[in-house]
C-alpha positions in Angstrom: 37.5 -1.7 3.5 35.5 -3.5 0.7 32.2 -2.2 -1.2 29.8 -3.8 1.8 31.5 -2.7 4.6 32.0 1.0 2.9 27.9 0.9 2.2 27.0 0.1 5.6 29.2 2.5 7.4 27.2 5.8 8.5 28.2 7.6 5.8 27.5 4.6 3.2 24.1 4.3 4.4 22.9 7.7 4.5 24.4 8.3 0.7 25.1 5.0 -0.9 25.1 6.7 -4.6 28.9 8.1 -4.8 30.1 4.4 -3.6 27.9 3.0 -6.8 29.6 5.6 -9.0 33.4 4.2 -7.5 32.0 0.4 -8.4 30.5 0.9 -11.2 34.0 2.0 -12.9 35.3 -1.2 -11.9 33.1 -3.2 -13.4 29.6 -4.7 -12.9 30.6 -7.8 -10.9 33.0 -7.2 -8.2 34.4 -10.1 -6.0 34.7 -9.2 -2.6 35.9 -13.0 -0.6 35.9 -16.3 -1.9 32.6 -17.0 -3.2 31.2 -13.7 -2.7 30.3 -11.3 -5.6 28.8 -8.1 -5.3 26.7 -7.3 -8.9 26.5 -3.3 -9.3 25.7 -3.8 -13.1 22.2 -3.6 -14.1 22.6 -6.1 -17.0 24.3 -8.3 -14.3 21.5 -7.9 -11.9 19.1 -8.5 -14.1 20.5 -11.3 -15.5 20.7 -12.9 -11.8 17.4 -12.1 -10.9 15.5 -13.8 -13.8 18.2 -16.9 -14.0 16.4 -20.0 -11.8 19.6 -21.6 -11.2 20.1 -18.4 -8.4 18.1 -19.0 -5.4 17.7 -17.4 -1.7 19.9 -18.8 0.7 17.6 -20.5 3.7 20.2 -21.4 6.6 18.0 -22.8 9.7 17.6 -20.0 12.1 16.2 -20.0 15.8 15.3 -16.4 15.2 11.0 -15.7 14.8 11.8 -12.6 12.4 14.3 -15.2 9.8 11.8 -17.9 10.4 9.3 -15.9 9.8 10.6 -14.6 6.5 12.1 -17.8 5.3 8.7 -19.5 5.5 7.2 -16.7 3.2 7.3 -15.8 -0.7 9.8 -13.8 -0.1 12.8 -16.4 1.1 11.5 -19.5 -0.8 12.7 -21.6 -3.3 11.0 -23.7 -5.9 9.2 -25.6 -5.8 8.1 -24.1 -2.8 8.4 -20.5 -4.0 5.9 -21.5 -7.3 3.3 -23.5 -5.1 3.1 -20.4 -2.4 3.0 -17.7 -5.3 0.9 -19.4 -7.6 -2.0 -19.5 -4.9 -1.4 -15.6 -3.7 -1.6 -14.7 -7.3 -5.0 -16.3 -7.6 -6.7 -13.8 -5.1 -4.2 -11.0 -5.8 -4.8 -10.2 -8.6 -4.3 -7.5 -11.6 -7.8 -7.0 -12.1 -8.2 -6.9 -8.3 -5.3 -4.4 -8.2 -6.9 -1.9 -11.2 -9.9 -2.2 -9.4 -8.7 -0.5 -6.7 -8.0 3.0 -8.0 -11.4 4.5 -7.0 -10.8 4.1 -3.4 -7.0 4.7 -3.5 -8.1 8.1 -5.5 -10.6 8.2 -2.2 -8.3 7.8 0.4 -5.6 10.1 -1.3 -8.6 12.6 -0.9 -9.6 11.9 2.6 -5.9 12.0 3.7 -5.2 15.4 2.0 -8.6 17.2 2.8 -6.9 16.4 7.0 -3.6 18.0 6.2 -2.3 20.9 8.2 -0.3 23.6 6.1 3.1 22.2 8.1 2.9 18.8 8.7 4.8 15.6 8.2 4.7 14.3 5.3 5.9 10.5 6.4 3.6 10.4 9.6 0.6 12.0 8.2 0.2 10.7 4.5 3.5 8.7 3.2 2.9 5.9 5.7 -1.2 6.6 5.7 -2.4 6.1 2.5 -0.8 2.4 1.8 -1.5 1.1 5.4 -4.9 2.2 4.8 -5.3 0.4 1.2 -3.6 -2.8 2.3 -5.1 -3.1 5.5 -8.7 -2.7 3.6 -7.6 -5.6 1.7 -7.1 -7.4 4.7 -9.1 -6.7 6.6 -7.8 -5.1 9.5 -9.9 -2.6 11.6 -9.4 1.2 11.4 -8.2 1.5 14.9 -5.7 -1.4 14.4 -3.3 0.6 12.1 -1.0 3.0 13.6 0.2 -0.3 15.5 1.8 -1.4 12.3 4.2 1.4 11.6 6.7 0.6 14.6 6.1 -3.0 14.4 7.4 -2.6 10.2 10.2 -1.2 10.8 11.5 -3.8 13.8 11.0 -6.5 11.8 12.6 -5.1 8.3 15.7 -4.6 10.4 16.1 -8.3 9.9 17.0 -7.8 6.0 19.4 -5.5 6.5 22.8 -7.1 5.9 24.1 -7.9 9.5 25.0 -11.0 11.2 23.8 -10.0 14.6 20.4 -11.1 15.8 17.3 -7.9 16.1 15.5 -8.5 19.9 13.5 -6.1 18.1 12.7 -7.6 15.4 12.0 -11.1 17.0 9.6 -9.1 19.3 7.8 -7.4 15.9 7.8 -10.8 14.4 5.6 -12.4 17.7 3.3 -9.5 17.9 2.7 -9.9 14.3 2.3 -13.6 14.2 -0.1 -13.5 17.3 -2.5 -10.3 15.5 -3.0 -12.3 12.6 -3.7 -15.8 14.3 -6.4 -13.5 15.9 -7.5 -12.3 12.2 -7.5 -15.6 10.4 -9.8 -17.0 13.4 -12.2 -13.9 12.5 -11.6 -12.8 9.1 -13.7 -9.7 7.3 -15.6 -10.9 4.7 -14.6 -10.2 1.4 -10.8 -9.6 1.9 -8.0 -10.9 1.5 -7.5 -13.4 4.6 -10.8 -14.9 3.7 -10.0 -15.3 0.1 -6.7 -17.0 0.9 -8.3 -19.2 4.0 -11.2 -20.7 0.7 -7.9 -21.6 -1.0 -6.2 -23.0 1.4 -9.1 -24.8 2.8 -9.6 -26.6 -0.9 -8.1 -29.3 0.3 -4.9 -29.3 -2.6 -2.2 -28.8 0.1 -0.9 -25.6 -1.3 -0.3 -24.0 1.8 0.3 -25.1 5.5 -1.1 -22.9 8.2 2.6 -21.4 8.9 3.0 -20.4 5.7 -0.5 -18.4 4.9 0.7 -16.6 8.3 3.8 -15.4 7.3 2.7 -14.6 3.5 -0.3 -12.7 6.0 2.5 -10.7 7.5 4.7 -10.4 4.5 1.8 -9.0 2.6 0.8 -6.3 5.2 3.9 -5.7 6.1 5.5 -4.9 2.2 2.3 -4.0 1.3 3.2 -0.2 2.7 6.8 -0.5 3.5 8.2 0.1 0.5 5.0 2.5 -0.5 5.6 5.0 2.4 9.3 5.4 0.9 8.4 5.7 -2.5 6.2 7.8 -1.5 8.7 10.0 0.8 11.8 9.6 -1.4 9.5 10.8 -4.2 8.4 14.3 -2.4 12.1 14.8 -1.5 12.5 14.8 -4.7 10.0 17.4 -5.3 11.6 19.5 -3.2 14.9 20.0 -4.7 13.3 19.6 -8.2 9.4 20.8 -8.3 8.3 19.3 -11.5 6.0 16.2 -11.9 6.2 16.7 -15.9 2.8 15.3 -18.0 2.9 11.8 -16.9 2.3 10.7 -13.3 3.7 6.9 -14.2 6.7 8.0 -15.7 7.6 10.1 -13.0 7.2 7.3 -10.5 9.3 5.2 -12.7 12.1 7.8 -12.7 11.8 7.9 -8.4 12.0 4.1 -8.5 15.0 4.0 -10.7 16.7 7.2 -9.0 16.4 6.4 -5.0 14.9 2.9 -4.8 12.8 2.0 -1.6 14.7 -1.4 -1.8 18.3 -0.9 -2.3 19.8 -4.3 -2.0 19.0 -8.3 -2.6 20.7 -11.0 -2.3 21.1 -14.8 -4.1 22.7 -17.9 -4.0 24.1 -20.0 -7.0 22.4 -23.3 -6.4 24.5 -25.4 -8.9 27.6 -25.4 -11.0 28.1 -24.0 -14.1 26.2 -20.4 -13.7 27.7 -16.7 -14.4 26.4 -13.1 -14.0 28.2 -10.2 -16.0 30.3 -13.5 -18.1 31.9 -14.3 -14.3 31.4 -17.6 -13.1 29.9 -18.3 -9.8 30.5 -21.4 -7.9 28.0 -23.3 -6.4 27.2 -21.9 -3.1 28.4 -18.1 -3.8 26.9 -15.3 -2.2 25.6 -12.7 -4.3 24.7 -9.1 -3.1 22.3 -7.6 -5.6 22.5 -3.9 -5.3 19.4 -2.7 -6.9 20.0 1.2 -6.4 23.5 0.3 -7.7 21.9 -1.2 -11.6 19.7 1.5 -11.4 22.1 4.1 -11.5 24.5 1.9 -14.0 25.7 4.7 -16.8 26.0 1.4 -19.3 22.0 1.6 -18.8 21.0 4.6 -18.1 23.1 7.9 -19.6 23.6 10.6 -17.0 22.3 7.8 -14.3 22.7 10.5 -11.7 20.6 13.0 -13.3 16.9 13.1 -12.1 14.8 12.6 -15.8 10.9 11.5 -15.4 11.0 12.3 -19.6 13.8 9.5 -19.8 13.1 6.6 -22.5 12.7 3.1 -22.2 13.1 3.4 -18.0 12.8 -0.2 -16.3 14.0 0.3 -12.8 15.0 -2.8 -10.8 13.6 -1.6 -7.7 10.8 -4.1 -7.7 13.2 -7.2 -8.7 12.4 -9.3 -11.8 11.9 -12.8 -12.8 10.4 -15.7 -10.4 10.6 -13.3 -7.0 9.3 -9.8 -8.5 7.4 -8.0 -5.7 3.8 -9.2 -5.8 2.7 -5.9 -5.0 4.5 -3.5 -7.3 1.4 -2.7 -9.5 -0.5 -1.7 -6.6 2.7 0.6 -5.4 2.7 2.3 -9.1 -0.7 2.7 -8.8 -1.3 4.1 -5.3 2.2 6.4 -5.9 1.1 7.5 -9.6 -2.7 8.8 -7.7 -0.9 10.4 -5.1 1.6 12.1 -6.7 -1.4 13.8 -8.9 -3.4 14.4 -6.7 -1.2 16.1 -4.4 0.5 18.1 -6.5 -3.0 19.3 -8.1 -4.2 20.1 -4.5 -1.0 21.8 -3.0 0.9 23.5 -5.8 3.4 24.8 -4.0 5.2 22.3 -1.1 8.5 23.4 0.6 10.4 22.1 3.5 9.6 23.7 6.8 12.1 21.6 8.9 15.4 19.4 8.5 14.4 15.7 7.2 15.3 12.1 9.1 16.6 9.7 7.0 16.0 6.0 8.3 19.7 4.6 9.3 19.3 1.6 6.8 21.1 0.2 3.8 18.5 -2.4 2.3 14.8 -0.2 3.0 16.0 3.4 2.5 13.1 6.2 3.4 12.9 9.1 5.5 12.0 9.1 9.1 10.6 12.2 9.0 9.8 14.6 6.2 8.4 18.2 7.2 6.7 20.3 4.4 4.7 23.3 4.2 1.8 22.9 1.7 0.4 26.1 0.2 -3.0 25.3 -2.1 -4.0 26.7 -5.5 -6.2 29.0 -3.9 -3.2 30.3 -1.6 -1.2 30.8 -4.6 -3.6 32.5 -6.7 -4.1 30.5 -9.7 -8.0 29.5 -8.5 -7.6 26.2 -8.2 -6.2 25.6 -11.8 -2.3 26.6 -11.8 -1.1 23.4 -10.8 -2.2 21.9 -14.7 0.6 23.3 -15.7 2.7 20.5 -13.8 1.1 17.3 -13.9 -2.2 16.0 -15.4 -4.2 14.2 -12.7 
């Protein structure tokens, strides 16, 4: 059994990290078949990621969820990839992002003033607070999204690294397609559909009408994905270890780095003459990026399995790099580095009152379910004021 089919057994899936210690000691490129390369390093991965000459392979496919995804950001090419990204960029923006934190400091407040003492954390706050900031870039109505959780998750399950076609997924990817149709017809003013419809309608050519549905999709759809696991992987952590430490950022860095949302990638070499880790890869290889795998890679980081938020110079690849870095990792940093604060300021003392669920996936790893018990600062007796001692907010 080789490195892939050992990660996506049951037991690979629900703890990849011990298979990523076994590669990593056998180096940071590992060839798995002819033409396929799995790259566990993080200089390797790195190195792939920012290198233009390795692209995302975009076979024709008669299924809505890859058709979907290969006419987005995400499974583009240049110059495609450039003409699509360039135009997002434009009305999704940094300053747009920074602008933000007063209402993501607002929601996180809203969302915590409604929590129970036992509750769980995933349903009621993990997947809440980014559906709520994306979708108010969007857009979407209030009573429109809980829809999106289910919906999410079907169509994700197309990334995961399986050959078999998702009914599911196809399904999420109609429903989907069909909302926003609806939305673009009607769009909120002042959002982000309406910004992108003024740029597309400038008459340039930048983007067809399938492709400013999909990055529609795409963008709502990562847009709290891969939040609601940071987000859940990064209260787990909590758990087992309950110290934020003085910086907010850098303990968001240090959840990123040690149990990535996004765990895996993947590329093709589009011409001759490219390498990763000083192996050369043939035109048309596969490459399986495994981002938790460079994250954890002891070349980069020392005692890589050791959970650190004081640890120097700590540049996770969770996000990607290069050409295809997630659009919307500055607004995940942000709305994790609030919530983390603010939580932990509110409810000094969380516990688990109840087993956890961990999503049965490889690529998007999360929890299902996360059930804590919360206990305030005026439970514990410090009046409101104990929890400086952990975190600054």
């Amino acid at each position: 059994m080789n490195l892939i089919e050992s990660l996506l057994s049951p037991a690979g899936r629900a703890d990849p990290f011990p298979l990523y210690a076994e590669a990593h000691r056998l180096g940071p490129v590992l060839p798995i078949a002819d033409t396929v390369f799995v790259i566990v390093g993080y200089a390797a991965v790195n190195e792939v990621l920012r290198n233009p000459g390795f692209g995302i392979r975009t076979d024709p496919s008669s299924q809505p969820a890859l058709e979907l995804m290969q006419r987005s950001i995400l499974r583009a090419n240049p110059p495609d990839h450039g003409r699509m990204r360039s135009l997002i960029s434009q009305v999704f923006t940094p300053r747009r992002v920074a602008a933000l934190q007063p209402a993501i400091e607002s929601a996180v407040d809203d969302l915590l003033d409604g929590l129970p003492a036992e509750v769980d954390f995933m349903d009621r706050f993990a997947f809440q607070l980014p559906v709520t900031v994306i979708c108010e870039l969007l857009g979407v109505p209030t009573s429109e999204r809980d829809r999106f959780r289910p919906l999410a998750s079907d169509l994700t399950a197309a990334l995961e690294l399986t050959d078999s076609s998702d009914e599911a997924a196809d399904a999420a990817a109609r429903e989907l397609g069909e909302y926003f149709v609806r939305l673009i017809r009607d769009p909120a003013p002042d959002s982000l559909v309406s910004a992108l419809l003024a740029a597309r309608d400038a008459g340039d050519g930048r983007l067809s009408d399938e492709e400013l549905l999909a990055n529609l999709i795409l963008l709502l759809v990562a847009g709290f994905e891969t939040t609601t696991d940071l987000l859940g992987n990064g209260l787990a952590i909590l758990l087992d270890q309950p110290e934020l430490g003085s910086d907010p950022a850098a303990f968001v860095e240090e959840v990123l780095r040690y149990d990535s949302p996004v765990q895996v990638t993947t590329r093709i070499a589009r011409a001759d003459g490219l390498s990763a880790g000083g192996i050369p890869m043939p035109a048309g290889s596969d490459l399986i990026l495994l981002l938790g795998a460079a994250n954890r890679d002891p070349v980069r980081f020392p005692q890589p399995d050791r959970f650190d938020p004081a640890r120097a110079d700590n540049k996770p690849l969770s996000f990607g790099a290069g050409a295809h870095i997630c659009l919307g990792n500055s607004l995940a940093r942000l709305e994790a580095k609030v919530a983390f604060a603010r939580l932990l300021d509110r409810f000094p003392t969380i516990s688990a009152a109840g087993p956890a669920t961990r999503r049965d996936r490889l690529v998007l790893r999360g929890y299902q379910t996360l059930p804590v018990r919360l206990s305030s600062a005026e439970c514990s007796g410090s009046g409101g004021t104990g929890s400086q001692d952990r975190t600054s907010a």
